[in-house]
Every structure is written in structure tokens, then in C-alpha cells.
C-alpha positions as CSV (number, residue, x, y, z in Angstrom):
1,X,0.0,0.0,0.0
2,X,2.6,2.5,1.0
3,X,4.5,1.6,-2.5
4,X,0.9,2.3,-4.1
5,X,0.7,5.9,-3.0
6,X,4.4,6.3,-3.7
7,X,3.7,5.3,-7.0
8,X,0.3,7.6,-7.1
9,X,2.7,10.6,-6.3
10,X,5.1,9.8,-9.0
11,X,2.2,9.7,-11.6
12,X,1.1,13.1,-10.4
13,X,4.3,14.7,-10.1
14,X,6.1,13.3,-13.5
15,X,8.5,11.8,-10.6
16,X,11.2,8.9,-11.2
17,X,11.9,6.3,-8.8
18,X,14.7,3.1,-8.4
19,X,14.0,1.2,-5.8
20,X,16.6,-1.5,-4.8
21,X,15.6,-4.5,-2.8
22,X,18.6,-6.3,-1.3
23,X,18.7,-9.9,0.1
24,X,15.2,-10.2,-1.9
25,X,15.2,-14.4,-1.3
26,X,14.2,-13.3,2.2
27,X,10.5,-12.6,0.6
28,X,8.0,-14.8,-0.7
29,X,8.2,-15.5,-4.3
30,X,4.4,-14.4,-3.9
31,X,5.4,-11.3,-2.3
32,X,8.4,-10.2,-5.2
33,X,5.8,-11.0,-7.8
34,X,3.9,-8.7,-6.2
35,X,6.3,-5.9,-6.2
36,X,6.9,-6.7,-10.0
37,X,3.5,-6.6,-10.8
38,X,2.8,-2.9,-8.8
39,X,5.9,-1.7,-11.3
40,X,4.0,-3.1,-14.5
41,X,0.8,-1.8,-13.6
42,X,1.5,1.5,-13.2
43,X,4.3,1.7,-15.9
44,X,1.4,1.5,-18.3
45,X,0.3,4.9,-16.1
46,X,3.3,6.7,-16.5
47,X,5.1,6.1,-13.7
48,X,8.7,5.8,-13.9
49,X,9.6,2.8,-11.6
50,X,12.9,0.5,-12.0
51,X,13.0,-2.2,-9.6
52,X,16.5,-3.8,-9.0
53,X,16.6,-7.2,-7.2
54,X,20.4,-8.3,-5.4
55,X,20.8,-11.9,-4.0
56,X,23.5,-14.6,-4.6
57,X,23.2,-16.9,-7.1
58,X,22.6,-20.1,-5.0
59,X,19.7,-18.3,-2.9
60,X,17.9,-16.8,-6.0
61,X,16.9,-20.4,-6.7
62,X,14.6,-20.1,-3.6
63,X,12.3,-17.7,-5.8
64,X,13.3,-17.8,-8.9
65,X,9.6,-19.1,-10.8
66,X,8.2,-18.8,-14.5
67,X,6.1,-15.8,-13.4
68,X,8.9,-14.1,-11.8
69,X,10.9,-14.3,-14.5
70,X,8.1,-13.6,-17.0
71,X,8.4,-10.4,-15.9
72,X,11.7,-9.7,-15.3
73,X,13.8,-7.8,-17.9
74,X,17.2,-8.8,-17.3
75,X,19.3,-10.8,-15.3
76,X,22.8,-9.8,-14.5
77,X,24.9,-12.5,-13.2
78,X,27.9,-11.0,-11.6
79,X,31.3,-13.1,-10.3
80,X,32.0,-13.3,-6.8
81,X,34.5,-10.9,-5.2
82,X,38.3,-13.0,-5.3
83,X,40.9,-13.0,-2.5
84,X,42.4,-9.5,-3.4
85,X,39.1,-7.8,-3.8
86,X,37.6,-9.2,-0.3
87,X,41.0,-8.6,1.7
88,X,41.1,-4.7,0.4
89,X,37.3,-4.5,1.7
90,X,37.7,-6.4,5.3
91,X,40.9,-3.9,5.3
92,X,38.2,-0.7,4.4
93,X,36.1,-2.5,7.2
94,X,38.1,-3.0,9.7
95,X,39.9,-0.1,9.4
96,X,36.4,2.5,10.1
97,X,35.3,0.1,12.9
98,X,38.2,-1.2,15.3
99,X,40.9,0.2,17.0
100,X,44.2,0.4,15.3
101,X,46.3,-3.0,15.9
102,X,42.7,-5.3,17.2
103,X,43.2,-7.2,13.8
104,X,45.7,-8.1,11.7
105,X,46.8,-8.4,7.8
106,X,47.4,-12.3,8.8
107,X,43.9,-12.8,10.6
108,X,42.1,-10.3,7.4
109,X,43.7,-12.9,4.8
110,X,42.2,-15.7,7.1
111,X,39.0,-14.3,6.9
112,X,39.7,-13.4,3.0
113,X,39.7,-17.1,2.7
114,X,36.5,-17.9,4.2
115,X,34.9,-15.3,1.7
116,X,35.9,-16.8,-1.3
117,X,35.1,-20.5,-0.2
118,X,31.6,-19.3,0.9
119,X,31.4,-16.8,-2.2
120,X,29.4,-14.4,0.6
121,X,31.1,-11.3,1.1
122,X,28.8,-10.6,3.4
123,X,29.9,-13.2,5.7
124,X,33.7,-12.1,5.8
125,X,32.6,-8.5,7.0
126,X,29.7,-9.7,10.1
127,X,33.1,-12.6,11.6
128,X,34.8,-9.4,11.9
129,X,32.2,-7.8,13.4
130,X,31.8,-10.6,15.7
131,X,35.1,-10.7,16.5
132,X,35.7,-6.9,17.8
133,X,32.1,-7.8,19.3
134,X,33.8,-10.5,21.0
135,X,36.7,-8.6,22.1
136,X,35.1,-5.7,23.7
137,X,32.6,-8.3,25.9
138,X,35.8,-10.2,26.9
139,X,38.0,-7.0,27.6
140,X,40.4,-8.4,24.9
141,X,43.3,-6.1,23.0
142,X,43.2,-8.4,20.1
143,X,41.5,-10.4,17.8
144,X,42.9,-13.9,18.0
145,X,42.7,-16.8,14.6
146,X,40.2,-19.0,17.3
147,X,38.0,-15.8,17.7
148,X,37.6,-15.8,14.1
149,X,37.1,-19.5,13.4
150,X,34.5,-19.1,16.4
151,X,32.8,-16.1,14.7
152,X,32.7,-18.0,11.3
153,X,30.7,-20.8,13.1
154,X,28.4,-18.7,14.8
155,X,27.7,-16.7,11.6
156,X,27.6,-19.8,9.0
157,X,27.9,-23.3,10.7
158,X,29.7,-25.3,7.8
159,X,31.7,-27.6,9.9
160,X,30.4,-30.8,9.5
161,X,31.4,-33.6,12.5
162,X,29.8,-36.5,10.4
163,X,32.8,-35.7,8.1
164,X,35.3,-36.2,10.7
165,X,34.1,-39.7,11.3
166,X,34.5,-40.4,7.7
167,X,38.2,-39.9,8.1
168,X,40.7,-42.8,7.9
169,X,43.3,-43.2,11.2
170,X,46.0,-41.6,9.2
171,X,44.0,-38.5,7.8
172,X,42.5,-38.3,11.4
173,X,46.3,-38.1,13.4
174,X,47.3,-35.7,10.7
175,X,44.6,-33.2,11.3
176,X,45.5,-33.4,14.8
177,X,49.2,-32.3,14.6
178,X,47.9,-29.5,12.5
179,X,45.6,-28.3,15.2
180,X,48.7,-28.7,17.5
181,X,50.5,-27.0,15.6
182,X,48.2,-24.2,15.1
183,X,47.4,-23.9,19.0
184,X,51.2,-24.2,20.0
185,X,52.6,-21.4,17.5
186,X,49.5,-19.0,18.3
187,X,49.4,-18.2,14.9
188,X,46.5,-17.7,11.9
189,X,48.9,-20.2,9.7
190,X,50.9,-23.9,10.6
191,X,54.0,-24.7,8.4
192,X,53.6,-28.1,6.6
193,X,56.6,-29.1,8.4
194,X,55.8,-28.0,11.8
195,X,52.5,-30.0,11.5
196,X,54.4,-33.0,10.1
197,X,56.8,-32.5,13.2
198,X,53.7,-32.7,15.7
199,X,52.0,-35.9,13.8
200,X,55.4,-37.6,14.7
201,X,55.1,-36.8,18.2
202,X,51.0,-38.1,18.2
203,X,52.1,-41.5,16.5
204,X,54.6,-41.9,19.0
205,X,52.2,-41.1,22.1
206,X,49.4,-43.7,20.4
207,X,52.1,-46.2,19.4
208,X,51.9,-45.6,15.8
209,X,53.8,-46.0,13.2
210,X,53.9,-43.0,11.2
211,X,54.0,-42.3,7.8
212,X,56.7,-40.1,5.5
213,X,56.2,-36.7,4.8
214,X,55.1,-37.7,1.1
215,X,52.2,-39.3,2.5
216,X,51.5,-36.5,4.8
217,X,51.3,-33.9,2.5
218,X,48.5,-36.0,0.8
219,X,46.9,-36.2,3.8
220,X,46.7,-32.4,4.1
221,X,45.6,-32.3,0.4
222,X,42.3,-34.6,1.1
223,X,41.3,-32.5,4.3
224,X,41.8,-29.3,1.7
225,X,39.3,-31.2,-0.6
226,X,37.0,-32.2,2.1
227,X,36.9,-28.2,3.3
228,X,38.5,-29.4,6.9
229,X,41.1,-27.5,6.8
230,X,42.1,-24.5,4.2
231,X,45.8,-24.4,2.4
232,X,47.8,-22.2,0.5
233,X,51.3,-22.2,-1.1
234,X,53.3,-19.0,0.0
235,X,57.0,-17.6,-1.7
236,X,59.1,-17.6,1.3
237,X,61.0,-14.0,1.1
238,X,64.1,-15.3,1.1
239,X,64.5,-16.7,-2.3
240,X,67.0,-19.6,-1.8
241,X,64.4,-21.0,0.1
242,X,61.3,-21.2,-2.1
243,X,58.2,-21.6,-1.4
244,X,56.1,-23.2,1.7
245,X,52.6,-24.9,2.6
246,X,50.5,-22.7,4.8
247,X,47.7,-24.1,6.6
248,X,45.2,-23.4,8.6
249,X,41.6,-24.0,10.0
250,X,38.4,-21.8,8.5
251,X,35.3,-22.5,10.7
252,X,35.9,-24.1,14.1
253,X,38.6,-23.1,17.0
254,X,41.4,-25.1,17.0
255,X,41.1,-26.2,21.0
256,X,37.5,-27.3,20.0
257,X,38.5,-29.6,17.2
258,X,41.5,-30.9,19.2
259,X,39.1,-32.3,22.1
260,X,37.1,-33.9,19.3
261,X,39.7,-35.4,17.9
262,X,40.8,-36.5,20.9
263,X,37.8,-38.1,22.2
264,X,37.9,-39.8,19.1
265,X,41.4,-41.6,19.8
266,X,40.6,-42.2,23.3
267,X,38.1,-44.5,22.0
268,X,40.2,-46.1,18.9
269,X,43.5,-46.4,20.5
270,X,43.2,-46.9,24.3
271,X,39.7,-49.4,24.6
């Protein structure tokens, strides 16, 4: 009704109006086609009326029908934002709302990461809101990697536990030592080898044999397909020395993971 006498106004007044309805998959297909229909109806009165509708691809499906699109007139499909795009907005972001030195550029590319796997910018920006949420109720200086993996999982649960049970002895001990790894450096990242170095020590403590680096660095590749864990190849700045695996966790604190991963050997290895 209120769009009606908008509309009414417009006629009267030779006016021109855009209006742009974000997230529109939180309506009813009933309720866009209803909007669409208002514009038609009085476009053949005069009224100037565009009507832009902004969702993501995947929750367009939701509403997308024949009679919304019969009266559509064109549908832009745009690509997602990439890494470099997303960490130059979380930078913009972060910048206007937290205090200088709360986050850092290693955390930002963390979070950079979970934007693109998701494709929902959106999500990247409300975990770093979250996080400085987080921070002020705890009294904290800082924003740590398991306040951001905490924040993603609040945000967009898409840690799955049934996976984890899937997993095969090896795969399971070499997720472990990455999560050690992670929680004994402090840090967003874990070095292949420093992970490789802590899987050694968790074989040893469950009397297993382990197995060679080679094998290892397959293991980390499956958990990367599976979406466990998130990985990435970095030039190390010294240029003698190459290049290194980077490797961390996207969507669940590391301490968490570690007690269900522990629980989980408890019951394998020591029945």
C-alpha cells in the first residue's frame, strides 16, 4: 500500500523512482511478484519505476519461478568478489570500525579465505564484526585466529562432525598435529613441516607407526578437498628458500577440534 501511494505521487508529479531490494530471497516469491507486478501496472500509467533485485546466485533459486521471471527484464549474473578484492574490503572495514592494531593483515587474509570458499562477502565482514564484538565483551586487546574460526561458526555453521568420522586413522592423526601446531605457535597459519613435526610426536604417544612426509602432504591435500582445513602455497621472502605450505583452520577453533579429535582416539586407541 505505501508503494501504491508512492507510485500515485510519482504519476502526479512526472517523478522517477529506483527502488533496490537487497537480500530479496528473504521474501516470498508471492510477495516479489507482487512488487513486479505494482511496477507493471503502473508503468502502463506513467510512472517511472525500475526495480533492482540483489541476491546470490545459489539463494535466487529459492524464488526464482516462471512468473517471476516472465516479468523480469534482465538478469545480470555477476562473479563473486576473489581474494584480493575481499581482503582490500575487510581492510576498508576494519579499518572504520576497530581500533588500530585489534586485527591483523594475517587474521584479514584468514577471513579473506573464508569469503571466497563461501562466495558471501557478506559473511567475511559480520566474523569481523563478531570478532571486535567478541573482544570488547571479553576485555580483549586483540582479535585472535580461534576468535575468528569461532565467529565463522556462529555466523555460518559449515563444519560438519559426520565428516570427521569419515576420516581414515592416518587423515585423522594428521589433522590433529595441524591443530597442534596451530594452537602451539598461536598463529593464523601452521608450516607443513611444523604439522608433520607434531604428527610424529602423536604417533609416537598412540604407538603408531607414522607415515613419510610424502604421505603426509597427501593427507593435508584430502582434508583441503574435504573443506576441513584450508591451504595455500606462499613464496618464502628469502628466495633460496622457495616456497612453503601454509595451513590453517576456517570454521571451528582449534582447541575445539583438538578435544574432538581426541575423544575420538581415546576410543580407537586406548579401549
Amino acid at each position: 500500500e505505501a508503494l501504491k501511494l508512492i507510485l500515485t505521487k510519482l504519476i502526479r508529479d512526472n517523478g522517477y523512482m529506483l527502488l533496490i531490494i537487497d537480500e530479496v530471497h528473504l521474501l516470498k516469491p508471492d510477495e516479489v511478484l507482487a512488487f513486479l507486478n505494482i511496477a507493471e501496472t503502473f508503468g502502463h500509467q506513467n510512472a517511472k519505476l525500475s526495480i533492482l533485485l540483489i541476491c546470490r546466485s545459489a539463494d535466487w533459486m529459492r524464488i526464482e519461478n516462471e512468473r517471476v521471471l516472465s516479468r523480469l527484464y534482465e538478469k545480470i549474473e555477476l562473479r563473486p568478489y576473489n581474494f584480493e578484492e575481499a581482503l582490500q574490503i575487510l581492510q576498508y572495514r576494519s579499518e572504520i570500525a576497530l581500533k588500530e592494531d585489534v586485527i591483523d593483515e594475517d587474521l584479514l587474509i584468514m577471513v579473506s579465505q573464508i569469503v571466497v570458499e563461501n562466495q558471501n562477502m557478506r559473511h567475511g565482514i559480520e566474523i569481523v564484526r563478531k570478532s571486535g564484538l567478541h573482544c570488547d565483551k571479553e576485555g580483549l586487546d586483540q582479535v585472535t585466529a580461534d576468535t575468528i574460526r569461532g565467529a565463522s561458526d556462529d555466523v555460518y555453521p559449515t563444519f560438519r562432525a559426520d565428516i570427521i568420522d569419515g576420516l581414515k586413522d592416518q587423515e585423522l592423526l594428521a589433522l590433529l598435529g595441524i591443530v597442534r601446531s596451530l594452537m602451539n605457535n598461536g598463529t593464523p597459519f601452521a608450516l607443513v613441516d611444523d604439522a608433520f613435526e607434531e604428527y610424529q610426536s602423536i604417533c609416537e604417544g598412540y604407538s603408531i607407526e607414522p607415515h613419510v612426509k610424502m604421505s603426509f602432504r597427501k593427507y593435508v591435500r584430502q582434508l583441503n578437498q574435504l573443506k576441513i582445513i584450508a591451504s595455500k602455497t606462499v613464496r618464502i621472502e628469502d628466495a633460496t628458500r622457495g616456497r612453503h605450505l601454509e595451513i590453517t583452520l576456517l570454521d571451528i577453533p582449534a582447541g575445539k577440534l583438538a578435544e574432538l579429535l581426541e575423544n575420538i582416539f581415546e576410543r580407537k586407541f586406548n579401549s
